[in-house]
C-alpha positions as a Markdown table, in Angstrom:
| # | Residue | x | y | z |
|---|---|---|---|---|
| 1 | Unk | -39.1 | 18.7 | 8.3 |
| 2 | Unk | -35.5 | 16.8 | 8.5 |
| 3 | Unk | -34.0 | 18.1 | 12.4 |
| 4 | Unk | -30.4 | 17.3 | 10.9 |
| 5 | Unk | -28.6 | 18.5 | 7.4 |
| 6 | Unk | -25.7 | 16.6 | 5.8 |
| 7 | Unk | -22.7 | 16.3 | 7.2 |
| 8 | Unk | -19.7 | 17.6 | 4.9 |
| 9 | Unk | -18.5 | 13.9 | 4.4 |
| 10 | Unk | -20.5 | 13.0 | 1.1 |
| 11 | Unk | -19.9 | 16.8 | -0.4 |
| 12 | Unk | -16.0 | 15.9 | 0.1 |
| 13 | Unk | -16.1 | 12.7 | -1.5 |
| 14 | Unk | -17.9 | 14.3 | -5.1 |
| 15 | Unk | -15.6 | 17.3 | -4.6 |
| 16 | Unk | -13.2 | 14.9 | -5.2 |
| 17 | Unk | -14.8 | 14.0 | -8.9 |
| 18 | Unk | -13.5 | 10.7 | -9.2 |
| 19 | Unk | -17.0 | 9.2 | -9.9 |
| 20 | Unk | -19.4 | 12.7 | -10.5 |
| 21 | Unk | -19.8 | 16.4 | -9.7 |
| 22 | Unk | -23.0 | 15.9 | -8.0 |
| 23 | Unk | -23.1 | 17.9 | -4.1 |
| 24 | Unk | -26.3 | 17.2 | -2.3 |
| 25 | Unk | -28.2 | 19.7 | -1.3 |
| 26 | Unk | -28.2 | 21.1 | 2.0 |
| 27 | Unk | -31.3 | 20.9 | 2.5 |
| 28 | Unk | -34.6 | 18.5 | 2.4 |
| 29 | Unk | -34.1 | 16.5 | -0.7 |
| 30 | Unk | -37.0 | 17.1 | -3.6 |
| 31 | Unk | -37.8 | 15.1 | -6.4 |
| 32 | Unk | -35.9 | 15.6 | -9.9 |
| 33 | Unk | -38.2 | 16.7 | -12.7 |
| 34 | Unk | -41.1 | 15.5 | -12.3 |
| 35 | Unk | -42.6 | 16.3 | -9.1 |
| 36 | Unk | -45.6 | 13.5 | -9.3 |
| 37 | Unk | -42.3 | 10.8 | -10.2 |
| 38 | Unk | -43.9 | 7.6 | -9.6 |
| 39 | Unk | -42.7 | 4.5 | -7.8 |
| 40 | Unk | -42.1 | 2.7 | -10.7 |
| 41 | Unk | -41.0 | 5.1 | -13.2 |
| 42 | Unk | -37.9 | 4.1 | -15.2 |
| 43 | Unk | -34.6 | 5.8 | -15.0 |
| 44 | Unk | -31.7 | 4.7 | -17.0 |
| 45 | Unk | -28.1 | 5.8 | -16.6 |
| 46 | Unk | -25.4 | 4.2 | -19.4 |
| 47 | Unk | -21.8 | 5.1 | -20.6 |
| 48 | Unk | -19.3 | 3.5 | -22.6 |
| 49 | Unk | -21.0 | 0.0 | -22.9 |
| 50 | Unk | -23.0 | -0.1 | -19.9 |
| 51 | Unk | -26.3 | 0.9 | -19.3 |
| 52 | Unk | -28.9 | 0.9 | -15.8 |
| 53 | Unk | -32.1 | 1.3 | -15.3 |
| 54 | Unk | -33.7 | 1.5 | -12.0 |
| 55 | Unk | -36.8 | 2.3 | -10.2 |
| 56 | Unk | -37.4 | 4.7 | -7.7 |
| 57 | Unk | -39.6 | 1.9 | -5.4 |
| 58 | Unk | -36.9 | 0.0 | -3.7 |
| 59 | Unk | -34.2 | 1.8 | -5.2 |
| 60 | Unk | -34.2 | -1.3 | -7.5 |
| 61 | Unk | -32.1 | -2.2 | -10.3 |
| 62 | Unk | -34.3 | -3.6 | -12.7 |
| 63 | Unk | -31.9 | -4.0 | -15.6 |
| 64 | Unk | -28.0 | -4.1 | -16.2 |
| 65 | Unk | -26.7 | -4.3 | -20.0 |
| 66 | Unk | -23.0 | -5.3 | -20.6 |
| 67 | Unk | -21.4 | -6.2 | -23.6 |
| 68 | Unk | -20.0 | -9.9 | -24.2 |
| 69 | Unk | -17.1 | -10.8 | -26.1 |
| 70 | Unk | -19.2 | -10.6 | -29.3 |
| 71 | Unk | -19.7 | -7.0 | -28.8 |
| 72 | Unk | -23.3 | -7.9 | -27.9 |
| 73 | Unk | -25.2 | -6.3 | -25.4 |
| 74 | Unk | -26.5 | -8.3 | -22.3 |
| 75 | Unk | -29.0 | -8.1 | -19.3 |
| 76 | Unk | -27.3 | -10.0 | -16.6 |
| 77 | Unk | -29.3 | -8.7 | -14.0 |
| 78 | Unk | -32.3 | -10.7 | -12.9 |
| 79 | Unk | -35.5 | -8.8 | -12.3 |
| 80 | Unk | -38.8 | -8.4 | -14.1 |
| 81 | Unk | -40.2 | -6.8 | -16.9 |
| 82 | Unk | -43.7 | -5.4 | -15.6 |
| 83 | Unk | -42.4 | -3.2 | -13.0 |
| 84 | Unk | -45.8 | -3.8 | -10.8 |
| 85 | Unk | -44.4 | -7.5 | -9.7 |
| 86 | Unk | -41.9 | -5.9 | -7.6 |
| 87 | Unk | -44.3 | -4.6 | -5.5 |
| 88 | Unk | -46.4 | -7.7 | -5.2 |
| 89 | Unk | -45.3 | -10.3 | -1.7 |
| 90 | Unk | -44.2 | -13.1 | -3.8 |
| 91 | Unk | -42.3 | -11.7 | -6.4 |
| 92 | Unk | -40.8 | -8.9 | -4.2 |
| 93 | Unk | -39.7 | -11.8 | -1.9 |
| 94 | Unk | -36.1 | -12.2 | -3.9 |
| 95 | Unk | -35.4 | -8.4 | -3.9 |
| 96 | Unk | -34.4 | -8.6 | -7.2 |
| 97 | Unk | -31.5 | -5.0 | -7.4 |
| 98 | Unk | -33.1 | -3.3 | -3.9 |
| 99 | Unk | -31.3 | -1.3 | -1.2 |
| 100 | Unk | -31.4 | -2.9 | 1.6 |
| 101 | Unk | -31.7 | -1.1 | 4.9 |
| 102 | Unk | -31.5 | -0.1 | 7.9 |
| 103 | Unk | -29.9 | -3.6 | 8.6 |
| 104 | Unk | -28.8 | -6.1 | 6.1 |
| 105 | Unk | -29.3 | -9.9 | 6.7 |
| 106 | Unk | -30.1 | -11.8 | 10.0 |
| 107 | Unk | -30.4 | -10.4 | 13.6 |
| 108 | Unk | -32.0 | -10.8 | 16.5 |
| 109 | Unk | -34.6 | -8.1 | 16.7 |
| 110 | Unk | -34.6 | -7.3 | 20.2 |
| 111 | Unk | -31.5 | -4.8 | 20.6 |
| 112 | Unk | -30.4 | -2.4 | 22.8 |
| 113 | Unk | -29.2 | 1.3 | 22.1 |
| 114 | Unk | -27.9 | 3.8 | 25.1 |
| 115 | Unk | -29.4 | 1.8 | 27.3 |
| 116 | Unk | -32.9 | 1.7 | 25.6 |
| 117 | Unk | -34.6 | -1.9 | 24.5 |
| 118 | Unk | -36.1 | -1.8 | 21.1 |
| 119 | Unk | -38.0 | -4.3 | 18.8 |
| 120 | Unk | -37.0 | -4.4 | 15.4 |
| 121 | Unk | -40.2 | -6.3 | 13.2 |
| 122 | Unk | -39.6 | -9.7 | 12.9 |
| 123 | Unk | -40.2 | -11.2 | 9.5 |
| 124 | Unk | -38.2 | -14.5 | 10.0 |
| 125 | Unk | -38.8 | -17.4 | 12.2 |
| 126 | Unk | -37.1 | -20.6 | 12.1 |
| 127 | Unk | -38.6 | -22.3 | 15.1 |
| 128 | Unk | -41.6 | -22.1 | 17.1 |
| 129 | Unk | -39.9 | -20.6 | 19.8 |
| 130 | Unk | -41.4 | -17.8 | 20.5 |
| 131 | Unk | -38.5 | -16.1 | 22.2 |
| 132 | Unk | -36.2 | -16.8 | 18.7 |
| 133 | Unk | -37.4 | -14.1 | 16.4 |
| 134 | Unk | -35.0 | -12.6 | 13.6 |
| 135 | Unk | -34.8 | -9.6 | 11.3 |
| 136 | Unk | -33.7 | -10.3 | 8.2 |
| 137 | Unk | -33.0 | -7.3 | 5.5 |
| 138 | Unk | -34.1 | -4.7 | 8.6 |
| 139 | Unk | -38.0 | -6.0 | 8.7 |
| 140 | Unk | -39.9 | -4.3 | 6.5 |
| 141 | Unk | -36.7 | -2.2 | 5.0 |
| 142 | Unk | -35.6 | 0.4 | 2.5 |
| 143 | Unk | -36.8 | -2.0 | -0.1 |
| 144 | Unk | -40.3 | -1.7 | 0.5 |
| 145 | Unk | -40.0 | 1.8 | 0.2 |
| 146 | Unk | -40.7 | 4.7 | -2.5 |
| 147 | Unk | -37.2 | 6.7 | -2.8 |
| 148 | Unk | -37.2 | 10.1 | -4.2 |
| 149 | Unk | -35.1 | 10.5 | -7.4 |
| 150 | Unk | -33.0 | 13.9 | -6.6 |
| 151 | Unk | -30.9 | 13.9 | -9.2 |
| 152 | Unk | -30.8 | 12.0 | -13.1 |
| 153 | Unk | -27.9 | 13.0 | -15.6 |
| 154 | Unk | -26.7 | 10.7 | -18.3 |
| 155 | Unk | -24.4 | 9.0 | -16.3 |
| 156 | Unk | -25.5 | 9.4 | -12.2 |
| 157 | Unk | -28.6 | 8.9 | -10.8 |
| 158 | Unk | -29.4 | 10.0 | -6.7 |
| 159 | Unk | -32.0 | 8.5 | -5.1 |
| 160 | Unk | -33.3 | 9.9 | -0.9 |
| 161 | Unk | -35.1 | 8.0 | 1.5 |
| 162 | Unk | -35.9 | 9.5 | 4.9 |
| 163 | Unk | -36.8 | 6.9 | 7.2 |
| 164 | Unk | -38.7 | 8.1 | 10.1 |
| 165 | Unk | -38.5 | 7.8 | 13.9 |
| 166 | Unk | -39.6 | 4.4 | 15.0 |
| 167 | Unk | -40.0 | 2.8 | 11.4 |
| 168 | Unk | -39.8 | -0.9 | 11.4 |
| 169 | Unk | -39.1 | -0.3 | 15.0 |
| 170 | Unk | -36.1 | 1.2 | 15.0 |
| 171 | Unk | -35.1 | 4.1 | 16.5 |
| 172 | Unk | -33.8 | 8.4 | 14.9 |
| 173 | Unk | -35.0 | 9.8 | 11.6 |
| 174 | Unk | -32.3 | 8.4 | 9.0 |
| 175 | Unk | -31.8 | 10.4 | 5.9 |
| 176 | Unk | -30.5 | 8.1 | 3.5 |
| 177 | Unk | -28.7 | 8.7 | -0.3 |
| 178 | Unk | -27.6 | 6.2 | -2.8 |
| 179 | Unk | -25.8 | 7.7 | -5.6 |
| 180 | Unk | -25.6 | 5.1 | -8.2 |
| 181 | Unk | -22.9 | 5.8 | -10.9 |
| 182 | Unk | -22.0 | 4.5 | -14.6 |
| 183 | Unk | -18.3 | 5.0 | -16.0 |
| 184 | Unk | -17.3 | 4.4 | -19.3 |
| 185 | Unk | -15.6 | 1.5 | -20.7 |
| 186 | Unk | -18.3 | -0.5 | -18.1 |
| 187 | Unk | -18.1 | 0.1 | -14.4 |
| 188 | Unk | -21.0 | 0.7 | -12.0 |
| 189 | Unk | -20.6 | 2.3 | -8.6 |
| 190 | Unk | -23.0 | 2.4 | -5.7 |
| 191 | Unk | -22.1 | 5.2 | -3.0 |
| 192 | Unk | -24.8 | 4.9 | 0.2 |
| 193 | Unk | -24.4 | 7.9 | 2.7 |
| 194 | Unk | -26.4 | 8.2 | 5.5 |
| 195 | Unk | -26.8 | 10.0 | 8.5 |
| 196 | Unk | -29.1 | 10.1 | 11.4 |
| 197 | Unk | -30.7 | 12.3 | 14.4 |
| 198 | Unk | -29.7 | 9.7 | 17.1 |
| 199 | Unk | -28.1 | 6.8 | 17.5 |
| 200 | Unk | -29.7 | 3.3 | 15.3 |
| 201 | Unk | -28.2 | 0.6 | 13.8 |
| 202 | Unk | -27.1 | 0.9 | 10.1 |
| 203 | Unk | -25.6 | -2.0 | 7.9 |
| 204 | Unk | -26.8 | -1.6 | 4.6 |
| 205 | Unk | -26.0 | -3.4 | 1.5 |
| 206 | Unk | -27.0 | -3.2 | -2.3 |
| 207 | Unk | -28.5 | -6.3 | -3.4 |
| 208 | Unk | -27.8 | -7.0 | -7.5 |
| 209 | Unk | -28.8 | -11.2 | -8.6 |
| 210 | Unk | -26.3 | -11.4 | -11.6 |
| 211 | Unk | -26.1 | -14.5 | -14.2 |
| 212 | Unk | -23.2 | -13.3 | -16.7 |
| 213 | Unk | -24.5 | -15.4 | -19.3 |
| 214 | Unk | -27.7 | -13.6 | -19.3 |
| 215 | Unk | -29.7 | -17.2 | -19.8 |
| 216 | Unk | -28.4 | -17.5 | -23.1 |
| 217 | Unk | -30.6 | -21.3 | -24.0 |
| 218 | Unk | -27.2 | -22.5 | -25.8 |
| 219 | Unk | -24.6 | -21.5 | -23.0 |
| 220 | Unk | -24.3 | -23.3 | -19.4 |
| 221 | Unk | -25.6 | -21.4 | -16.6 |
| 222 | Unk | -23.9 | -19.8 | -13.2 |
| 223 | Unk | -22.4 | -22.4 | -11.6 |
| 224 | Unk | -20.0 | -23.1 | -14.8 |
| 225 | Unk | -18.8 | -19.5 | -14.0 |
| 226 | Unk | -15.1 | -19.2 | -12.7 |
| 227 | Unk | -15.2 | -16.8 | -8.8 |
| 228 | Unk | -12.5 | -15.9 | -6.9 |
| 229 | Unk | -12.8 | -14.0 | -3.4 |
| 230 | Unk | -9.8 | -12.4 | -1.6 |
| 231 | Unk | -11.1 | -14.7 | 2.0 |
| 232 | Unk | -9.9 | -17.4 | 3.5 |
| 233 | Unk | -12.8 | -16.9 | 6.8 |
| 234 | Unk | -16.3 | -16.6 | 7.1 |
| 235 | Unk | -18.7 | -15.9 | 10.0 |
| 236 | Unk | -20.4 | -19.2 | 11.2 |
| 237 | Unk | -24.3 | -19.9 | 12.8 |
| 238 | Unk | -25.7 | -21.2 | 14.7 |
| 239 | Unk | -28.4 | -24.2 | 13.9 |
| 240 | Unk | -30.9 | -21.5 | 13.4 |
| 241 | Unk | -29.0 | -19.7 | 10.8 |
| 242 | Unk | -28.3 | -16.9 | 13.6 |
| 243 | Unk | -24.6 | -14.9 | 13.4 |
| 244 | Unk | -22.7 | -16.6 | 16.9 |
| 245 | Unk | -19.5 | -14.5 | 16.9 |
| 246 | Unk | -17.2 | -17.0 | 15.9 |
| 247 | Unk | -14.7 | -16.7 | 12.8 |
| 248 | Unk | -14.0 | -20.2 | 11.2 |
| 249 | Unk | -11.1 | -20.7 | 8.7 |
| 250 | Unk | -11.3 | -21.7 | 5.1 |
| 251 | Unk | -9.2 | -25.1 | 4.9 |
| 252 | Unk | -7.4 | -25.1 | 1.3 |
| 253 | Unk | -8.9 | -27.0 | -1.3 |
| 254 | Unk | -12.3 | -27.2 | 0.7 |
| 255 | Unk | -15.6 | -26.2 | -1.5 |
| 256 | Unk | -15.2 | -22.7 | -0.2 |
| 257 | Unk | -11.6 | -22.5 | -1.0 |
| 258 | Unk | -12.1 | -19.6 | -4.1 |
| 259 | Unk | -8.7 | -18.1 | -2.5 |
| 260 | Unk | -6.2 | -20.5 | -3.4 |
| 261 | Unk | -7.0 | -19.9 | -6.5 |
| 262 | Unk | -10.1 | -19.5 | -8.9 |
| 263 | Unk | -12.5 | -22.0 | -9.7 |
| 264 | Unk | -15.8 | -22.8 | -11.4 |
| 265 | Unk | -18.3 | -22.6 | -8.7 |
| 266 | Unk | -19.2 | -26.4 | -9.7 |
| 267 | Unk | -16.2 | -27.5 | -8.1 |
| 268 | Unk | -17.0 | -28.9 | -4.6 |
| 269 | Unk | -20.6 | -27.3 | -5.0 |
| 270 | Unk | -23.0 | -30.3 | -4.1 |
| 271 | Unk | -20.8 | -30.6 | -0.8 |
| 272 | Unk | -20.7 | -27.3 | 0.2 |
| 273 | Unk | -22.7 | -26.8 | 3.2 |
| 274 | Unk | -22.9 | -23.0 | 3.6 |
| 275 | Unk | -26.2 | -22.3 | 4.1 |
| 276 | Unk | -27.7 | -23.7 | 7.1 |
| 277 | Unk | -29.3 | -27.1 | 7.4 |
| 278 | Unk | -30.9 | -29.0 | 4.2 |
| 279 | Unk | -29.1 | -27.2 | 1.7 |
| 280 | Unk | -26.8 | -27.3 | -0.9 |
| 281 | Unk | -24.9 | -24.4 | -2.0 |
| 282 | Unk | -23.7 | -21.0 | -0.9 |
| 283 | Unk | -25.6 | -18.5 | 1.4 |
| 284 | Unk | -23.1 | -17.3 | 3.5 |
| 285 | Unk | -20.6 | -14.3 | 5.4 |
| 286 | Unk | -16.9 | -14.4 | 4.1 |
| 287 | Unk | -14.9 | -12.2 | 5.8 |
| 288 | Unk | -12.3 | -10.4 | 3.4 |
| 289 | Unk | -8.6 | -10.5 | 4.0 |
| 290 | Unk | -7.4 | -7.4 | 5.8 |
| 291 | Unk | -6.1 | -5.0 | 5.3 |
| 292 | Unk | -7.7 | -3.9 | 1.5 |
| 293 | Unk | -8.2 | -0.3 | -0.2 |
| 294 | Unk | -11.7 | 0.5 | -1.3 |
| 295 | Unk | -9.9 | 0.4 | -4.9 |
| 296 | Unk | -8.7 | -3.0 | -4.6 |
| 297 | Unk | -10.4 | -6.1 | -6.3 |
| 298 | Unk | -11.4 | -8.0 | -3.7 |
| 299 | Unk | -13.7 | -10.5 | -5.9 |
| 300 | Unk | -14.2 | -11.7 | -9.0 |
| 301 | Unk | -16.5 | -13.3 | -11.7 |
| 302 | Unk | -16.1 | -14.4 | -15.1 |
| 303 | Unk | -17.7 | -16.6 | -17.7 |
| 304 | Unk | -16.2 | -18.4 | -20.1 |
| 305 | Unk | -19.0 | -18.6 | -22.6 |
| 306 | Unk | -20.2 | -15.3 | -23.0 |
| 307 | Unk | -16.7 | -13.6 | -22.6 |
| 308 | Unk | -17.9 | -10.8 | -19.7 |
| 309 | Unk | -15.8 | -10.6 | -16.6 |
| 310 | Unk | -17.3 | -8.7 | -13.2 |
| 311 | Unk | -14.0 | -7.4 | -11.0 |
| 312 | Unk | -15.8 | -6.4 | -7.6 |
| 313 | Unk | -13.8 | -3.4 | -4.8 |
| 314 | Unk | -15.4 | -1.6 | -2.1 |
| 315 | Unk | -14.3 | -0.5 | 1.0 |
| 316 | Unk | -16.9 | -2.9 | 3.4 |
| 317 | Unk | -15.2 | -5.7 | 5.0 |
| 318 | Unk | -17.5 | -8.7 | 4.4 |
| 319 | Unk | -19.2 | -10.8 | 1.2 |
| 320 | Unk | -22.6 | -12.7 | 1.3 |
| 321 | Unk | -22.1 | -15.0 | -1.6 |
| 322 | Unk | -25.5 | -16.6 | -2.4 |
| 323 | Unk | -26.0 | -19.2 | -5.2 |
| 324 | Unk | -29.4 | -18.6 | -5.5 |
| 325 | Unk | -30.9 | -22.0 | -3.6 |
| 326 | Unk | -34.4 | -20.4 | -2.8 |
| 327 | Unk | -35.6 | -19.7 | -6.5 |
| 328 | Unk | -37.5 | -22.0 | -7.1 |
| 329 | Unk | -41.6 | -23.3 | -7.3 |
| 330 | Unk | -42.2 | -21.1 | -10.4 |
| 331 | Unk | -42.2 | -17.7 | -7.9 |
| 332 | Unk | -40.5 | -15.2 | -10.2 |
| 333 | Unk | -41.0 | -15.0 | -14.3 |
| 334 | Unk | -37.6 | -14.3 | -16.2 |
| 335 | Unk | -37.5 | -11.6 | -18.4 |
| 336 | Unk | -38.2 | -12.4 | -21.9 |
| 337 | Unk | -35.0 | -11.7 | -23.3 |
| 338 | Unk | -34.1 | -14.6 | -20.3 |
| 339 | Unk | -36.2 | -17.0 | -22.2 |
| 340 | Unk | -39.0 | -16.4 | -20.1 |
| 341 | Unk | -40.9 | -19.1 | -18.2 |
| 342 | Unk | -39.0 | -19.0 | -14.0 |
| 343 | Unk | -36.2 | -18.0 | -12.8 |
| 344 | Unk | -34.6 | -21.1 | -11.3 |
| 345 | Unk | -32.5 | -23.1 | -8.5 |
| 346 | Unk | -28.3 | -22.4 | -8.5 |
| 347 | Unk | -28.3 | -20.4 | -11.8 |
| 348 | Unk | -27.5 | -16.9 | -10.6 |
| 349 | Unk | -25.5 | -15.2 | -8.3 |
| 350 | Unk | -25.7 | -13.0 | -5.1 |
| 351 | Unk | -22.9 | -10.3 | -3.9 |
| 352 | Unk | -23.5 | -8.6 | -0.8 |
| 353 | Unk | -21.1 | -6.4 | 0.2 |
| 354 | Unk | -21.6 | -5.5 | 3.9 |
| 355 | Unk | -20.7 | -5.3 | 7.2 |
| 356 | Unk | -20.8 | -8.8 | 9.7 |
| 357 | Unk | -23.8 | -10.1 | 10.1 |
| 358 | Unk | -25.7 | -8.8 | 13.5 |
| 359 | Unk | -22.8 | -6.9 | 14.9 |
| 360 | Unk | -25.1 | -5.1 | 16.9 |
| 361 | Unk | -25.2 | -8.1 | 19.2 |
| 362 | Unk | -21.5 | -9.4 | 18.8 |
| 363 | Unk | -19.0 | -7.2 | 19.9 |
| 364 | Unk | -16.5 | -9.4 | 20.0 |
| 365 | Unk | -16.4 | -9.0 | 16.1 |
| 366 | Unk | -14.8 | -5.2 | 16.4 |
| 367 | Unk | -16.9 | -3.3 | 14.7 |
| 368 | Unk | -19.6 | -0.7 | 15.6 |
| 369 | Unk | -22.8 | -0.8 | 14.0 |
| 370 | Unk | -24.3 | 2.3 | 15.4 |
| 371 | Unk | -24.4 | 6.0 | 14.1 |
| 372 | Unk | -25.8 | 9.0 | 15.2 |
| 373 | Unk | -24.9 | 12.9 | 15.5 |
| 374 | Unk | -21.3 | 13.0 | 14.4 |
| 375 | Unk | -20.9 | 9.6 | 12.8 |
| 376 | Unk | -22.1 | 9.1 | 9.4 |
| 377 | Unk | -22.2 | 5.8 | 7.4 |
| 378 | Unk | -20.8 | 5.2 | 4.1 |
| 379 | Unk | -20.2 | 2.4 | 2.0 |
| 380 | Unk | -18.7 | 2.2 | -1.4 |
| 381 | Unk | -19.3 | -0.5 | -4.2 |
| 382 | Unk | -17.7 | -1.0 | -7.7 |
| 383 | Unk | -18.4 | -3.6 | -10.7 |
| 384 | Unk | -16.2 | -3.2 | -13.4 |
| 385 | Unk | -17.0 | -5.1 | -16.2 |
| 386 | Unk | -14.6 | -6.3 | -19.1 |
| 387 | Unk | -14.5 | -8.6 | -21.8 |
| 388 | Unk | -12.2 | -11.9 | -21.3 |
| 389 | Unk | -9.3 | -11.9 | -24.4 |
C-alpha cells in the first residue's frame, strides 16, 4: 500500500484541459485493461499527423511518425523493432525513448539528506579511484523498470511507477506519473508528476534519440540539420566529466554559439569539445536564458531535406544536447524502415530537458533538488512538429 495520495497539483493542471481530461485517481494506480499488461506490450497514441507508440518497460518510446514535407509519414525516433532488445544490457545501454529517474545524468552517489548519508548505486567509473564513484541516469533507474499503463485513449496515454523505499539506494517511496500526450496538427507532450513520502532527490528527464531524416539512404544525416537553443551558458566539469558548479559563457561565433543565430550542427562540430576528454561533439548542460514561459520555444530543430521542423518549450531550466558520439561498434540494429544494419556515430540527436546536473551537491547553482511531503515535482515537455514551407 502507497502511505501518501496525490497531491491536488496534477488534478489542477488536467482540470485545466489544455492537453487532456484525464484526473488521476486518488488512489493506488491499477493497470488499464488488461490486468496481465505486459512489459513490452505496445501502446500507440496518434492525432492529426502524429502518431506514438510506447512500451510499458521503461516507459519507452519506441516509435515516433511525423509527416515530411511530402506528406509522408516518418519514424524519427531511434529505437528497435523486437521490443525484447530493450531489455537486454547492451542494447538497453542507449535508453533509446526511456524515463529517466530518480536522477538524470551524473552525480556523485554519496549524498546527504536531513542529515542522513546515503549511497546511490554507482554504475559509472571513470578512474580507478575508488573514492570517485558516479550515478549516472539514477543507478539502475526508472528505465529498468516495468510501469503500469493506467490510462490509454486515442490521444493520451498514463503510465505509474512506484519506486520503493531504498531502491537504487535512495531514500521515500516515490509515486511517479508520466502522462504522455498527442495533439493534432503534430505536437507531443510529456507531463512527469511526482510525489514522495520523505524527502529524495528527483531530477528526471524524458530521453527521446531523434534523426529528422529518419535515415532516408539518399538524404544527409543529423549533423546537416539546422539547431538553435535559446543559451548562451552551459554548466562545465571537471576532468572526470563530474558537474563543478561553475557557469561558463558561450563566446559568439564559438562551435556552441546556436544563439546568435541558427546553424547546421556541422558548423564548428569537429572542434567542439563538449563532451569531456577524447571527443568530438556535443554531450553537454546548456543552461537556458532566463526568464522563459513553459510555452515558449526555447529550441529548435529542422532539416532541410526532409521538410520536418521539431520547435521544443518546457518549463525545466536546462538542455543536455548529445550528438550521439557513443553509438558505435555495431551495439544497436536500426529499424528496418532505418535501413537496417547499426545505428551509428554523430547521426542522431539527444534533448534532455532537465534540471542542472548534480544540484544535489552544488548549491551554489540555486536550485533545490529535493522533494518530500508538501513539495511535488513536475516537469513539462513539448515537441511540436511542422513542416518547413
Amino acid at each position: 500500500m502507497r502511505p501518501f495520495g496525490f497531491s491536488l497539483a496534477l488534478s489542477l493542471l488536467y482540470f485545466s484541459g489544455i492537453y487532456g481530461s484525464f484526473i488521476p485517481p486518488l488512489k493506488k494506480a491499477e493497470p488499464y485493461g488488461n490486468a496481465n499488461q505486459t512489459a513490452l506490450q505496445e501502446f500507440t497514441i496518434s492525432a492529426g499527423s502524429i502518431k506514438a507508440t510506447f512500451l510499458p518497460y521503461g516507459a519507452t518510446l519506441k516509435n515516433l511518425w511525423v509527416t515530411d514535407r511530402w506528406g509522408q509519414a516518418r519514424d524519427i525516433a531511434l529505437g528497435y523493432d523486437d521490443p525484447a532488445l530493450y531489455m537486454q544490457p547492451t542494447t538497453h545501454a542507449p535508453r533509446f525513448g526511456v524515463q529517466i529517474g530518480r536522477t538524470a545524468d551524473r552525480m556523485n552517489s554519496t549524498f546527504e539528506v536531513d542529515g542522513v548519508t546515503y549511497h546511490a548505486l554507482t554504475n559509472l567509473h571513470p578512474t580507478e579511484d575508488p573514492q570517485l564513484n558516479l550515478t549516472f541516469h539514477g543507478g539502475e533507474g526508472f528505465d529498468y523498470r516495468n510501469w503500469t499503463v493506467v490510462k490509454h485513449t486515442k490521444d493520451t496515454l498514463v503510465l505509474n511507477y512506484f519506486s520503493p523505499n531504498g531502491e537504487a539506494g535512495y531514500p521515500g517511496d516515490v509515486d511517479f506519473w508520466v502522462i504522455h500526450t498527442v495533439k493534432a496538427p503534430a505536437t507531443w507532450h510529456i507531463q512527469m508528476w511526482a510525489s514522495a513520502s520523505q524527502n529524495t532527490p528527483l531530477l528526471p528527464t524524458n530521453h527521446p534519440y531523434l534523426q529528422l531524416n529518419a535515415f532516408n539512404a539518399s538524404e544527409r544525416g543529423s549533423l546537416s540539420q539546422t539547431f538553435y537553443m535559446k543559451s548562451h551558458r552551459y554548466q562545465t566539469t571537471d576532468e572526470n566529466l563530474l558537474w563543478n558548479g561553475t557557469i561558463d559563457e558561450l563566446a559568439p561565433g564559438s562551435p556552441a554559439d546556436f544563439y546568435s543565430k541558427p546553424k547546421s550542427i556541422s558548423d564548428g562540430f569537429w572542434d567542439a569539445k563538449f563532451c569531456g576528454d577524447n571527443c568530438t561533439g556535443y554531450d553537454a548542460l546548456f543552461i537556458y536564458d532566463t526568464p522563459h514561459t513553459r510555452d515558449e520555444v526555447v529550441a529548435s530543430l529542422w532539416s532541410e531535406d526532409s521538410g520536418i521542423r521539431l520547435d521544443m518549450s518546457t518549463d525545466q531550466p536546462c538542455i543536455a544536447f548529445y550528438t550521439c558520439g557513443e553509438l558505435k561498434n555495431n551495439t544497436a540494429p536500426r529499424k528496418a524502415a532505418h535501413g537496417g544494419g547499426y545505428y551509428d556515430q554523430y547521426n542522431c540527436v539527444l534533448f534532455e530537458h532537465q534540471g542542472y546536473g548534480d544540484a544535489l551537491h552544488l548549491p551554489q547553482l540555486d536550485q533545490n533538488p529535493i522533494y518530500g511531503p508538501g513539495r511535488d515535482f513536475t516537469g513539462e515537455i513539448t515537441y511540436a512538429f511542422s513542416v518547413l514551407q
